[in-house]
MMTF fields as JSON, N, C-alpha, C and O atoms, coordinates in Angstrom:
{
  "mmtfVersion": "1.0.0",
  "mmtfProducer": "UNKNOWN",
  "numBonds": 451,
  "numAtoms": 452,
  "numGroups": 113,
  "numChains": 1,
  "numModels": 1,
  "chainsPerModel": [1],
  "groupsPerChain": [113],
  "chainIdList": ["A"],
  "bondAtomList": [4, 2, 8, 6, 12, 10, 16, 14, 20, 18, 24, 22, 28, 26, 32, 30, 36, 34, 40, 38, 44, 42, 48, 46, 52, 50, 56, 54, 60, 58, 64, 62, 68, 66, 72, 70, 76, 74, 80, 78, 84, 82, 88, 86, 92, 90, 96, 94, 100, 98, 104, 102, 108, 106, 112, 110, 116, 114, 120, 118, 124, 122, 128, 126, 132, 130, 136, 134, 140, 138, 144, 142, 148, 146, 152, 150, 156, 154, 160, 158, 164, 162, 168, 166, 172, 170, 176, 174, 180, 178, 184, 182, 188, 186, 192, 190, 196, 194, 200, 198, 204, 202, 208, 206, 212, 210, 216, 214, 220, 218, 224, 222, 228, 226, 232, 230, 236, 234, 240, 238, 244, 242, 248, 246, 252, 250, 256, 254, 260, 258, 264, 262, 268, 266, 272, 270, 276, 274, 280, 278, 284, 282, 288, 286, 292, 290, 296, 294, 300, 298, 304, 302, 308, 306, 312, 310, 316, 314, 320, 318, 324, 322, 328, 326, 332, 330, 336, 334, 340, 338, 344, 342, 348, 346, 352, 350, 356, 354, 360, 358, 364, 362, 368, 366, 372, 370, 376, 374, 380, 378, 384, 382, 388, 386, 392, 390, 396, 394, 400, 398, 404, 402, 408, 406, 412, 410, 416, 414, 420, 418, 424, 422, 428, 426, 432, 430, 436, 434, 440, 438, 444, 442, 448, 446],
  "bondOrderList": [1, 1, 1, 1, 1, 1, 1, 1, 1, 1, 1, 1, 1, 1, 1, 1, 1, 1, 1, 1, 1, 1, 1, 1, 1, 1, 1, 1, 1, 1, 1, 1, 1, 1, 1, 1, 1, 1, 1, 1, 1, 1, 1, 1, 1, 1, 1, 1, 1, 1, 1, 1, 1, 1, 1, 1, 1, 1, 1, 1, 1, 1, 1, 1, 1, 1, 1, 1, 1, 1, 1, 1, 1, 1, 1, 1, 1, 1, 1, 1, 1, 1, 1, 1, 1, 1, 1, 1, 1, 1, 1, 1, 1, 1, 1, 1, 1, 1, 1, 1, 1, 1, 1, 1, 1, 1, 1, 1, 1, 1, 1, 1],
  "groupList": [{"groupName": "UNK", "atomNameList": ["N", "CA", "C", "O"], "elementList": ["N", "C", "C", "O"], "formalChargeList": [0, 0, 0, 0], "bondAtomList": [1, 0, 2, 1, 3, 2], "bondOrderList": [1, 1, 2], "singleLetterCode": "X", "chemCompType": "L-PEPTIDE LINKING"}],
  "groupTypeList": [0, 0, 0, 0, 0, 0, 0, 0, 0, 0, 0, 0, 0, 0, 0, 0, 0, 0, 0, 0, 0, 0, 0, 0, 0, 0, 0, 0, 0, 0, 0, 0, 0, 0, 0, 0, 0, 0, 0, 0, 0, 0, 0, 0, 0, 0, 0, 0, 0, 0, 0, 0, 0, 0, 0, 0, 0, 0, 0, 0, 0, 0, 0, 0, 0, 0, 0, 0, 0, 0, 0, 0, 0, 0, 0, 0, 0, 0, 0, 0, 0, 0, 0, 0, 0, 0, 0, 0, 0, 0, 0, 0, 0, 0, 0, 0, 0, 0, 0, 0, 0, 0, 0, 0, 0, 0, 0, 0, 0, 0, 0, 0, 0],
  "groupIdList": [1, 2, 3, 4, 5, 6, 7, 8, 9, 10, 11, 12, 13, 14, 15, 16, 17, 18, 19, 20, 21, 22, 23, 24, 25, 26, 27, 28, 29, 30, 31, 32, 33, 34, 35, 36, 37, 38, 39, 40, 41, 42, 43, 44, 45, 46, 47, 48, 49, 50, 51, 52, 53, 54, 55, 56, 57, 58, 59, 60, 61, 62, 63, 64, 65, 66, 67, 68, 69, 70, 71, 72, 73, 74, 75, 76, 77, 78, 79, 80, 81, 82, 83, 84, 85, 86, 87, 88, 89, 90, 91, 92, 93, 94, 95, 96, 97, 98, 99, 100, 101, 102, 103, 104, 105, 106, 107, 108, 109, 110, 111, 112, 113],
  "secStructList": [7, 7, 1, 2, 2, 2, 2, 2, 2, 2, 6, 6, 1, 7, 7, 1, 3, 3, 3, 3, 3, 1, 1, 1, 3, 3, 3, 3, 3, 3, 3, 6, 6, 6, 6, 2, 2, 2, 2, 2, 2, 2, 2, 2, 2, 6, 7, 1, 7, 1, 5, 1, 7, 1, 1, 7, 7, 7, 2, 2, 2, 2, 2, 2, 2, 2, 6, 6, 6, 7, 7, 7, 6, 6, 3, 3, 3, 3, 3, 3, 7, 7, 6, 6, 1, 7, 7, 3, 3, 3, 3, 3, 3, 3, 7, 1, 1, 1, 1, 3, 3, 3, 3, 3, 3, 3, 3, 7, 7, 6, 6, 7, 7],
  "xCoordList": [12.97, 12.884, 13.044, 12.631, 13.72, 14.088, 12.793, 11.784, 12.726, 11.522, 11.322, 10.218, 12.35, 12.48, 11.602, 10.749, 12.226, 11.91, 10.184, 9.525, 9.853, 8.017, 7.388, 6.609, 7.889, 7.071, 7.397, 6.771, 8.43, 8.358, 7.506, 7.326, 7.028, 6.732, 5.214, 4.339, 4.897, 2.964, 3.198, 2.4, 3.807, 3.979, 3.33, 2.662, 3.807, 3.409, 2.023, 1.853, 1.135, -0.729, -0.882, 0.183, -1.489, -1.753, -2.632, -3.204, -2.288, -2.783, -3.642, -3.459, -4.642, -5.303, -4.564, -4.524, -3.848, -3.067, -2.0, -2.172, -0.902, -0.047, -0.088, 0.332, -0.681, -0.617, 0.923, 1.424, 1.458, 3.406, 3.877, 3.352, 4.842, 6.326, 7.247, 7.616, 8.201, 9.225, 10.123, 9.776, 10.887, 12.034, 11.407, 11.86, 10.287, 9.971, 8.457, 7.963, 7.673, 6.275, 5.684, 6.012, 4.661, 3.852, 2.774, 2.371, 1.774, 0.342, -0.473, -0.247, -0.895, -1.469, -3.018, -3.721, -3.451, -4.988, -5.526, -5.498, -5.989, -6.273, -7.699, -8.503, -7.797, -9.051, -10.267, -9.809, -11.214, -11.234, -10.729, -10.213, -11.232, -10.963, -9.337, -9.034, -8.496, -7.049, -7.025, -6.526, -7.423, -7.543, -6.981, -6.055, -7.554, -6.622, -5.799, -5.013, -5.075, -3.938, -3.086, -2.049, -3.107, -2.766, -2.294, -1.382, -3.484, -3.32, -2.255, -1.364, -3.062, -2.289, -0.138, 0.828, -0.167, 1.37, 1.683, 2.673, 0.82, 1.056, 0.989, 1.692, 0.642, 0.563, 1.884, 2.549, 2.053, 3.699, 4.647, 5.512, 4.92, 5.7, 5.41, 6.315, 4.173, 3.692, 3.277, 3.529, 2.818, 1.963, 0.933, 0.514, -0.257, -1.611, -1.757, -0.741, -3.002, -2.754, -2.996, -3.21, -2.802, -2.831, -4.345, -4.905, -4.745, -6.273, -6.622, -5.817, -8.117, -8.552, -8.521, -7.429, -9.101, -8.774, -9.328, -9.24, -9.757, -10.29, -9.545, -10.109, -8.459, -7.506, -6.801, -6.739, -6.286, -5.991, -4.564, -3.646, -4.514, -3.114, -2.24, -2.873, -1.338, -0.239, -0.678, -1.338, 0.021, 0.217, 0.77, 0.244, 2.104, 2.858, 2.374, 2.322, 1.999, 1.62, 0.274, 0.308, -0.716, -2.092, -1.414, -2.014, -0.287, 0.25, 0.406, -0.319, 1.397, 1.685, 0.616, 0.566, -0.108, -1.465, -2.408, -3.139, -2.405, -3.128, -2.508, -3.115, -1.123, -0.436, -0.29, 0.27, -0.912, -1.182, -2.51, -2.76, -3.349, -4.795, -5.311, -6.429, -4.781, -5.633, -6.751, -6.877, -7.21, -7.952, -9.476, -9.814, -10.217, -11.993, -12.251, -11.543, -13.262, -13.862, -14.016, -14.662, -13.477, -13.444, -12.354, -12.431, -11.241, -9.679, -8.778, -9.064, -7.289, -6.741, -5.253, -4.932, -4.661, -3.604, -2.54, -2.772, -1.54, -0.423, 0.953, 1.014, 1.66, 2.918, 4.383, 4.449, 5.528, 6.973, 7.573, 7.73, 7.957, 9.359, 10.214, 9.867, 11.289, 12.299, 13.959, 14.304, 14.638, 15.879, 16.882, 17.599, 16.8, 17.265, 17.672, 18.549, 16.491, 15.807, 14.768, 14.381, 14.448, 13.472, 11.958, 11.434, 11.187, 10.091, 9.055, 9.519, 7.723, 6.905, 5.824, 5.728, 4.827, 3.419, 2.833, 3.379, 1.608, 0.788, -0.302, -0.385, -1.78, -2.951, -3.608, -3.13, -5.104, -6.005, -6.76, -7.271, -7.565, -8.131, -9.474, -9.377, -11.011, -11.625, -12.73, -13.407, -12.536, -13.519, -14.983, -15.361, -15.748, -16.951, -18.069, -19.127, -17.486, -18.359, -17.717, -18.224, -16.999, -16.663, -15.749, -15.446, -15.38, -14.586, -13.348, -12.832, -12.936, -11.099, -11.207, -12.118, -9.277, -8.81, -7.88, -7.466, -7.288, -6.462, -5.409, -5.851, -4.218, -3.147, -1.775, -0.984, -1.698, -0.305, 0.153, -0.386, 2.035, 2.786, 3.846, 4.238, 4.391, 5.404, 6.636, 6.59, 7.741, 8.815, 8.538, 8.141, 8.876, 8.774, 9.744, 10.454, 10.23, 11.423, 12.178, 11.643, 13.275, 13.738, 13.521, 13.541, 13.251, 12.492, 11.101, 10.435, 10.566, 9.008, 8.432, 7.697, 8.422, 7.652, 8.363, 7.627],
  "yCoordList": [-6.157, -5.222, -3.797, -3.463, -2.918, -1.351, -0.752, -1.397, 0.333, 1.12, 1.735, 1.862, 2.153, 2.62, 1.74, 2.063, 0.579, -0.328, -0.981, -1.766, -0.566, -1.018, -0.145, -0.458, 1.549, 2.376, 2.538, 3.283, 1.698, 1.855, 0.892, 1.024, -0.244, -1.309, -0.899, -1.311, -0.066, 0.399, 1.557, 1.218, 2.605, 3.222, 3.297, 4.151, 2.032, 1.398, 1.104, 0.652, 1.348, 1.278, 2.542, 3.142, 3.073, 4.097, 4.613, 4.069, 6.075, 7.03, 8.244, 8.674, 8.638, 9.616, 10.534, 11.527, 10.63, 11.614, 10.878, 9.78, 11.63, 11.66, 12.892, 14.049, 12.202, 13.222, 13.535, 14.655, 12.46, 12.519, 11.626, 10.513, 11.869, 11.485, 11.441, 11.747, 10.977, 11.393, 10.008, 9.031, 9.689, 9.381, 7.703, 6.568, 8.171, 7.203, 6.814, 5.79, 7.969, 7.998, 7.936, 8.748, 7.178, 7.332, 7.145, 6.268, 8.321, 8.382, 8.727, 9.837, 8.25, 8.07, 8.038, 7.547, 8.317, 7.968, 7.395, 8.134, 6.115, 5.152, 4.916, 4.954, 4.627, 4.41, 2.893, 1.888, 2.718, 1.335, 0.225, -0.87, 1.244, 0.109, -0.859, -1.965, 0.223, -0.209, -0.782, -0.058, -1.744, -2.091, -3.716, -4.326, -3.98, -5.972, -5.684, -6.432, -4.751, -4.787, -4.316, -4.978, -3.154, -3.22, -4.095, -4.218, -4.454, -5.652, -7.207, -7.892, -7.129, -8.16, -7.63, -8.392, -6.472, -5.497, -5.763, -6.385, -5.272, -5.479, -6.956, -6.872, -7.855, -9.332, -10.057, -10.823, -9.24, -9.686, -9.414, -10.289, -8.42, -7.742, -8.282, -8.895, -8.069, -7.873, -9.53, -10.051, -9.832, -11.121, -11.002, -10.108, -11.652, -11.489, -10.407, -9.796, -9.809, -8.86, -9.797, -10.961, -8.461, -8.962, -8.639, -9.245, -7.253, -6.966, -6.862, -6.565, -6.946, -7.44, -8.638, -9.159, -9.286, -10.308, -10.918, -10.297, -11.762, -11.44, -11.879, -12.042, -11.976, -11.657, -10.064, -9.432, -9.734, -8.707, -8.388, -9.202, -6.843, -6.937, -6.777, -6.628, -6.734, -6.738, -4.865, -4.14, -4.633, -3.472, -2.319, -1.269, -2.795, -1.582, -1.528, -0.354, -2.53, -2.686, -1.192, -0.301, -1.276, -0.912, 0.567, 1.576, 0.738, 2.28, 2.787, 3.525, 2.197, 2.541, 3.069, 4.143, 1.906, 2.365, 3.453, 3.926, 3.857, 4.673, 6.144, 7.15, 5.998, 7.223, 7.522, 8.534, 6.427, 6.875, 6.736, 6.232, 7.225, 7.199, 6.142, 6.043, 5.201, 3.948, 2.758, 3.057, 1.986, 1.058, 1.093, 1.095, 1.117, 0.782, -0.157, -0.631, -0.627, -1.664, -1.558, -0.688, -2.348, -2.15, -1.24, -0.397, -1.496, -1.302, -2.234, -3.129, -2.093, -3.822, -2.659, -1.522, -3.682, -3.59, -4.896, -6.098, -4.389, -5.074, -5.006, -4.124, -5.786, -5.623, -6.54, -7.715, -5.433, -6.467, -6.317, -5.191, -7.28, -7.476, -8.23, -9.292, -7.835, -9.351, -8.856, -7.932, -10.051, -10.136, -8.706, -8.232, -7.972, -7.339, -5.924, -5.158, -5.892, -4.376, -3.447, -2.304, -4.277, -3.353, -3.642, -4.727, -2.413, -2.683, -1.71, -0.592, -1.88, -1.122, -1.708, -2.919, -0.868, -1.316, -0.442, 0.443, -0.971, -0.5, -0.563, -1.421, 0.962, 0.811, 0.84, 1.283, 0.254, 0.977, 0.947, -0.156, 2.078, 2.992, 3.535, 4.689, 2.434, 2.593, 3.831, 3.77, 4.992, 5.742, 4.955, 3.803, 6.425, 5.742, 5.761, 5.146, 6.557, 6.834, 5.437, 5.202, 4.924, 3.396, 3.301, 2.256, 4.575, 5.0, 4.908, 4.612, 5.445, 5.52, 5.143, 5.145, 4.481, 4.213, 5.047, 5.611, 5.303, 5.741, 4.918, 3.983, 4.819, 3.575, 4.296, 4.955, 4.107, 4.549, 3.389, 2.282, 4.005, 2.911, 3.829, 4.896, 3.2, 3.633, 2.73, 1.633, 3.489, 2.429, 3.002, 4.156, 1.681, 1.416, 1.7, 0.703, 2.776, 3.142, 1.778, 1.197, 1.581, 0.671, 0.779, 1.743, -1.068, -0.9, -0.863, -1.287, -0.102, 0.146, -1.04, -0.953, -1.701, -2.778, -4.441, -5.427],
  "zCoordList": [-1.898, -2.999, -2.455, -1.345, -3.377, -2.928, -2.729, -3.015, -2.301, -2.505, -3.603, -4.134, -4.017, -5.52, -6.729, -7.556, -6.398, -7.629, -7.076, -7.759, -6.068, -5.588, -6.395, -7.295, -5.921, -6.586, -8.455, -9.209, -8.806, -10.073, -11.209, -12.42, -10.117, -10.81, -10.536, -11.297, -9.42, -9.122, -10.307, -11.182, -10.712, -11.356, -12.768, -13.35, -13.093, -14.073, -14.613, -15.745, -13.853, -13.347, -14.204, -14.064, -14.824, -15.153, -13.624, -12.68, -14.127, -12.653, -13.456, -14.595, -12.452, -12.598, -12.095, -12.822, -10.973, -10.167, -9.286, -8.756, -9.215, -8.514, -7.112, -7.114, -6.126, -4.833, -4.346, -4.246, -4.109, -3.47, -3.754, -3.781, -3.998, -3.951, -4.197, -5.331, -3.104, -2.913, -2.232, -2.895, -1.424, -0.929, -0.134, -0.28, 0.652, 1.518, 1.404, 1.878, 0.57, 0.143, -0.673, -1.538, -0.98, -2.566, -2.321, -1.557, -3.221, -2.76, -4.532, -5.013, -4.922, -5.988, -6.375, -5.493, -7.12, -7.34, -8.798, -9.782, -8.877, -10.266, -10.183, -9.251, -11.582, -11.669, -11.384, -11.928, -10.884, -10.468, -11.398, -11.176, -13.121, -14.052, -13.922, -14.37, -13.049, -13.211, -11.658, -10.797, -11.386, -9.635, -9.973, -9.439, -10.643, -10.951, -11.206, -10.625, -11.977, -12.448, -11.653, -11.633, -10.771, -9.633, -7.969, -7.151, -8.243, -7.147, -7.579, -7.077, -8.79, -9.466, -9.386, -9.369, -9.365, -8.91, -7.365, -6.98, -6.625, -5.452, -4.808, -3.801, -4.874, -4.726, -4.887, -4.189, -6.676, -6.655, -6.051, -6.098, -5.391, -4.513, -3.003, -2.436, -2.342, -1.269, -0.601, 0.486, -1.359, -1.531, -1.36, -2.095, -0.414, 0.101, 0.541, 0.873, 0.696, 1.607, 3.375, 3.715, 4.089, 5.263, 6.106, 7.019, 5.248, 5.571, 4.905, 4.022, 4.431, 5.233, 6.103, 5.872, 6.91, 8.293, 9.419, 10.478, 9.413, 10.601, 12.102, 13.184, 11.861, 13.16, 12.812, 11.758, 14.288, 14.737, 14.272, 14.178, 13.946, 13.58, 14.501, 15.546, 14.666, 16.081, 16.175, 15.43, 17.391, 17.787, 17.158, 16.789, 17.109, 16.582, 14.922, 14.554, 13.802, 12.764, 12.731, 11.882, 13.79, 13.682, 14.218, 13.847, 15.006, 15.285, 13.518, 12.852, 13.226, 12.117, 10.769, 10.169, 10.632, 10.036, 10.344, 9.474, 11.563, 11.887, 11.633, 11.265, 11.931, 11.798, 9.877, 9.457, 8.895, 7.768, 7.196, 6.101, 8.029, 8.075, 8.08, 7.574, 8.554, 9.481, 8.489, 7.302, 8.793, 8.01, 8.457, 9.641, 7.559, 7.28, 6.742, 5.853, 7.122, 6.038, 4.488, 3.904, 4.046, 2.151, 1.768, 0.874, 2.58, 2.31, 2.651, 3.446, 1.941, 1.898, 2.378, 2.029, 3.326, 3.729, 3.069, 3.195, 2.469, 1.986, 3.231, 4.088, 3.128, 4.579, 4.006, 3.647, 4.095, 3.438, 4.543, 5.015, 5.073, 5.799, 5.173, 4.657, 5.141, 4.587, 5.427, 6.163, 4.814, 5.708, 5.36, 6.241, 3.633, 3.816, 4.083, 3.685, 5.072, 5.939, 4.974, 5.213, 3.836, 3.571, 3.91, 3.656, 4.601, 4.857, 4.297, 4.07, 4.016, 3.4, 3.248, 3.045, 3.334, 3.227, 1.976, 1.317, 1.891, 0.421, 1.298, 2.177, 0.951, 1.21, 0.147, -0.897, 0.276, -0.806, -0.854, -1.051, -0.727, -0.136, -1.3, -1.72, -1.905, -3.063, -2.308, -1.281, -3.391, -3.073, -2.837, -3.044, -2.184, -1.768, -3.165, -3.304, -3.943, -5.449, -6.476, -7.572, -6.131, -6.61, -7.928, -8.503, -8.281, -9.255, -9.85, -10.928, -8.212, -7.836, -6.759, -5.931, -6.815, -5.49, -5.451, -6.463, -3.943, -3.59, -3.283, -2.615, -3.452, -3.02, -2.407, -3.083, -1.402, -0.34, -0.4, -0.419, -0.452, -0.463, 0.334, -0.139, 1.908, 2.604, 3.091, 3.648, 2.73, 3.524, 4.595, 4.752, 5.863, 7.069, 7.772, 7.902, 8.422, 9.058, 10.051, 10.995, 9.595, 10.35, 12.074, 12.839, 12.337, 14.047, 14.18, 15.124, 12.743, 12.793, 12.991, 13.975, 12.701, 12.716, 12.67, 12.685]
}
């Protein structure tokens, strides 16, 4: 799936805010009430997530994450690879007031991962 058409189908979530985007990035903020429906978005696309886990994520995966503020406990990492070079991950990221989440969604520069 394009990146275009990921962020058009999360889009679709109603949002409290739109932080970015643009080309390769999407950073958003929803409300918890809108979090199944969401996930239930990202699942379709993404499938499972991959974190939480309790195996380790590969290397270059956990570079990557970190270089978009990295994973905590009581955040879910989503991960696409497929054959025809598109790659991208989804975070999300539930405030600590239990309200809102935050949800990043990045294409994966080819090689990244």
């Amino acid at each position: 799936m394009e990146f275009d058409k990921i962020k058009a189908e999360v889009k679709k979530i109603e949002q409290e805010m739109t932080r970015i985007d643009n080309d390769n990035y999407f950073e958003a903020v929803i409300a918890d009430v809108r979090l199944e429906g969401l996930v239930a978005v990202l699942e379709g696309i993404f499938g499972a997530p991959v974190w939480p886990s309790d195996r380790k994520l590969p290397k270059d995966t956990e570079k990557l994450i970190k270089d978009a503020g990295g994973l905590k406990k009581g955040q879910t990492l989503y991960l696409l690879n497929n054959e025809s070079g598109c790659s991208a991950f989804a975070m999300l990221w539930p405030w600590q007031n239990g309200e809102r989440i935050t949800v990043k969604i990045s294409l994966i520069p080819k090689g990244g991962i």
